[in-house]
FIVO-54017 format. One line per 3 residues: number of its first residue (from 1); their letters; for each residue z, y, x of C-alpha. Coordinates in steps of 0.02 Angstrom, whole numbers, plus 32768, in hexadecimal, padded with zeros to 4 digits. Example, Ala and Ser with C-alpha at 12.3 -4.5 7.8 and 13.67 -1.06 7.14 Angstrom:
1) AS) 8186/7F1F/8267 | 8165/7FCB/82AC $
This chain:
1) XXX) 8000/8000/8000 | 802B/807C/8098 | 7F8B/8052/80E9 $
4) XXX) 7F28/8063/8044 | 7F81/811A/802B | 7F61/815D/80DF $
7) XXX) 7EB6/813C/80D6 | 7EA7/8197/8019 | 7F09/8233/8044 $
10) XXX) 7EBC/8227/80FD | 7F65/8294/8144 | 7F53/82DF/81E2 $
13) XXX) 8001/829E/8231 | 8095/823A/81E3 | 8150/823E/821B $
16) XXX) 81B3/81B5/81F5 | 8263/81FB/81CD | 8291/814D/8182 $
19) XXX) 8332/80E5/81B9 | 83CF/807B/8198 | 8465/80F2/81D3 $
22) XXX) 84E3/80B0/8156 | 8562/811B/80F5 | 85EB/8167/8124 $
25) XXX) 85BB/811E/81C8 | 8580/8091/8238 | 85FF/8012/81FA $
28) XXX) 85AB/8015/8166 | 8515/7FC6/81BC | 8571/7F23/81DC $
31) XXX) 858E/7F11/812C | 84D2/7F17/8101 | 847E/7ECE/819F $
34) XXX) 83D8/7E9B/813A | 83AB/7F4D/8103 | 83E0/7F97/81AB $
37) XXX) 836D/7F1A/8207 | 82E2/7F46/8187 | 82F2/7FFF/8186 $
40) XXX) 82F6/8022/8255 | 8293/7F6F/8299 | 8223/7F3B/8214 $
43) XXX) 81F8/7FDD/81BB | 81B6/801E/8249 | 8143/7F8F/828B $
46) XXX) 80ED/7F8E/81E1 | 80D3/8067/81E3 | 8080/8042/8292 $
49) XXX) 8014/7FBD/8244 | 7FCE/803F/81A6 | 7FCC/80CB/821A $
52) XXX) 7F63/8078/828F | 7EED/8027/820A | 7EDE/80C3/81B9 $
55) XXX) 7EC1/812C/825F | 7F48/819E/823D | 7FBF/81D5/82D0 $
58) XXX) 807E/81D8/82C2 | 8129/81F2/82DB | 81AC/818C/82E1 $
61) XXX) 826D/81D6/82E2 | 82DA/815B/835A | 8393/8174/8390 $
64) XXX) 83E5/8194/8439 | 8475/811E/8408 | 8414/8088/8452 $
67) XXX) 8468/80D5/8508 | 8508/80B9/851D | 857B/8132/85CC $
70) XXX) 84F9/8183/8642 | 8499/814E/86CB | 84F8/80FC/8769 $
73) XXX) 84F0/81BF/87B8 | 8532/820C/871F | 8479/825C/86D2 $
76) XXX) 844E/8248/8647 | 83CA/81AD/860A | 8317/81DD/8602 $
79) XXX) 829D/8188/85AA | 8271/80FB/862B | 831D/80AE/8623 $
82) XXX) 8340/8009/85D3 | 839A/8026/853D | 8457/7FE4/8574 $
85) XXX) 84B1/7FDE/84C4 | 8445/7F64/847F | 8445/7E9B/841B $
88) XXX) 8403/7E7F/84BA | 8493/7EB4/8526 | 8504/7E6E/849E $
91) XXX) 856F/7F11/8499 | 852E/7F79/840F | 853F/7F8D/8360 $
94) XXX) 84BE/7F41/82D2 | 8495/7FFF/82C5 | 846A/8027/8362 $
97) XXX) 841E/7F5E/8389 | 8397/7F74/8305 | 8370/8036/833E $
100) XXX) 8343/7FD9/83D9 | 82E1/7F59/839B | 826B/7FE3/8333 $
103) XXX) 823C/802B/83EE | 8218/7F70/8418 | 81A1/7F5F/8388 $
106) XXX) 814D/800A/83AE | 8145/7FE9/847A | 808D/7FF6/84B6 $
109) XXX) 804A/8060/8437 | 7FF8/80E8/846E | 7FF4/8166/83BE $
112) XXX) 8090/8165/838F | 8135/81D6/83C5 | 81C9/8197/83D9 $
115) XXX) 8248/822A/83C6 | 8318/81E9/83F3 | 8389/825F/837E $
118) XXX) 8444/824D/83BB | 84DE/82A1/834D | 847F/8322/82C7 $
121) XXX) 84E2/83BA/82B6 | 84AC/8464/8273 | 84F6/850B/822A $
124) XXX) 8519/84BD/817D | 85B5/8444/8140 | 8577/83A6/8111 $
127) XXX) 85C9/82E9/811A | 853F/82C6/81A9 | 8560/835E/8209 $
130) XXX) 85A8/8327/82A7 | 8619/83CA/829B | 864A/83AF/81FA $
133) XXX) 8678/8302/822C | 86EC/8344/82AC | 8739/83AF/8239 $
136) XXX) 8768/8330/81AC | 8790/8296/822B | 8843/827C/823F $
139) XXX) 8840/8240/82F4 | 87B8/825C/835C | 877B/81FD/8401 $
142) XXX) 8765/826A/84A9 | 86AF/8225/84E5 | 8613/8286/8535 $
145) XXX) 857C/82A0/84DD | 84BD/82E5/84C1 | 84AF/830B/8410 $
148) XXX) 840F/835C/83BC | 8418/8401/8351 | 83C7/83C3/82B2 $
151) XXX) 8340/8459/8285 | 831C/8462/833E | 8306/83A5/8338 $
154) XXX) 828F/83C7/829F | 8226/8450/8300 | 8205/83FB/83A1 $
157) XXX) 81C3/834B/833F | 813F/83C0/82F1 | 8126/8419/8391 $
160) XXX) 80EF/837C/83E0 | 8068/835F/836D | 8043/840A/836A $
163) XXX) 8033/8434/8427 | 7FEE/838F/8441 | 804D/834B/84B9 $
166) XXX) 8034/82A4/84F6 | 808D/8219/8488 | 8112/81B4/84B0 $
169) XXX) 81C9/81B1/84CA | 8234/8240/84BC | 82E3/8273/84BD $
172) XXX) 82FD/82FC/8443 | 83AB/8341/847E | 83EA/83E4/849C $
175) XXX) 83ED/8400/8553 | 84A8/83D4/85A7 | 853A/835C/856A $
178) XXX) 85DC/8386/850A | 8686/8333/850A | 86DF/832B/8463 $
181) XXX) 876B/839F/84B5 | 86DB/8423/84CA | 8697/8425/8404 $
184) XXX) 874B/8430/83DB | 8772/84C3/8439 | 86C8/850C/83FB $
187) XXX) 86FA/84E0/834D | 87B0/8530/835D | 8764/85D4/83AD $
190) XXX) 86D7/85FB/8331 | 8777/85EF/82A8 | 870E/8577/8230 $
193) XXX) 87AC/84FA/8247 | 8846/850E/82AA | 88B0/848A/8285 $
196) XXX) 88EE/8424/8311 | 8884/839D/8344 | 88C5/82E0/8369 $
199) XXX) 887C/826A/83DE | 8870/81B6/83FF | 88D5/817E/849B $
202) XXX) 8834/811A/84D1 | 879E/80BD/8482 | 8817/8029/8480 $
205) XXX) 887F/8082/840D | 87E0/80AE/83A7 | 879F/801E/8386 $
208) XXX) 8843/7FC5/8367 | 8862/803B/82DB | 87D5/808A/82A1 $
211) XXX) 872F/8040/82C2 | 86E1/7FA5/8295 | 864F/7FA1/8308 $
214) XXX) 8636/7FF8/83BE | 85FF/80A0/83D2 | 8578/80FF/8434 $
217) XXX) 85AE/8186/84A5 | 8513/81B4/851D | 84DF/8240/858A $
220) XXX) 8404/8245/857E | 8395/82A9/85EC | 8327/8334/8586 $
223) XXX) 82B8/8357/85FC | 822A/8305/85DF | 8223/8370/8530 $
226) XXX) 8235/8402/8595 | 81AA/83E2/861D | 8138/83D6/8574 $
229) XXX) 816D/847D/8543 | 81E0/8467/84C2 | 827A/84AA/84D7 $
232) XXX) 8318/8492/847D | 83D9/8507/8493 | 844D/84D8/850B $
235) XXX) 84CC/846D/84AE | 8566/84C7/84C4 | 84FE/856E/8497 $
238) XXX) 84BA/8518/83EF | 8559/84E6/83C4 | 859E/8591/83D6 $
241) XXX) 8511/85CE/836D | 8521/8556/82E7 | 85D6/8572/82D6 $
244) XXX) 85BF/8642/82D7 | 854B/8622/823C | 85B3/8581/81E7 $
247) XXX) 8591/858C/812B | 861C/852E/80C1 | 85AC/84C6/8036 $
250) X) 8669/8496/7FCA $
């Protein structure tokens, strides 16, 4: 049916914005392992498939939380790393195994993009705003991460296609890492929330008590996205800006 639609409407480019996250998190996703595999391994073979038949290049939106730490020197992972939090390296979560597996199925292909999102957050309160989450979590777990501003995650997919760079693999972060410690203490100084914060002793203490499945906490390496000319805020600078500008939506 996808293949039979492409080549009626005859679009110029697709993005596929489809996936299994799970709700209110990625526990969720070991509850309902069949349409998590479907929506982030199989869902995207069979796009590839009707895009290609139809002649119609695409987009595909991946995830950064197939990485797991940094690289042995601290940087960041680029896109030529092995994914390390993986069914493969039996360490992962369903969540982030079957993210991996939809790069697997997509690996050769030459039309497609594969942009990794890691942590949305933006200027506006929502239950899948990484700020808000920080905000409403009880305890919170001190851990370094990339994380992508969400509209500036939006504009540089479209500026791929648009400036035509070459396809491939990309890691859509905003430039730099952040520690937990460091959104809090943006958080606290914008005056959106000052309450005082609580944190896990460790991640043993985490997942003893508040997780069922492990969690990704990655650094990634931007730069590729940057050498195509696209470039997104400095992390700690788009935080500030999204917190200067936080609109309440309750």
């Amino acid at each position: 049916m996808l293949t039979d639609l492409l080549r009626r409407e005859k679009p110029a480019f697709l993005i596929n914005a489809a996936g299994y996250t799970g709700k209110p998190n990625v526990d969720a996703c070991e509850l309902h392992k069949a349409e998590c595999l479907f929506g982030n391994a199989v869902l995207p073979g069979r796009i590839a498939e009707a895009c290609a038949a139809a002649g119609v290049p695409w987009g595909h939106v991946s995830s950064g939380c197939i990485y797991t730490g940094a690289r042995p020197d601290g940087a960041g992972f680029t896109e030529t790393d092995t994914p390390n939090f993986t069914f493969r390296t039996d360490n992962c979560s369903f969540y982030s195994g079957t993210k991996a597996l939809g790069e697997e199925v997509l690996a050769g292909r030459t039309d497609v993009y594969i942009w990794r999102l890691r942590i949305p957050f933006d200027h506006v309160e929502s239950p899948r705003n990484y700020l808000t989450k920080l905000m409403r979590y009880q305890r919170l777990l001190e851990a370094a991460n990339s994380i992508s501003q969400l509209h500036e995650f939006c504009a540089a997919t479209l500026a791929c296609w648009e400036k035509r760079v070459p396809a491939g693999i990309y890691n859509v972060t905003n430039p730099g890492q952040v520690t937990t410690h460091e959104v809090v203490d943006l958080i606290r100084a914008s005056g959106v929330c000052t309450k005082e914060y609580a944190f896990f002793k460790d991640e043993f203490e985490f997942m003893a008590t508040a997780a069922k499945t492990p969690r990704s906490n990655c650094v990634m390496n931007s730069a590729k996205l940057a050498a195509a000319g696209i470039r997104m805020t400095e992390v700690h600078e788009a935080i500030a800006r999204d917190l200067a500008r936080w609109t309440k939506t309750t």
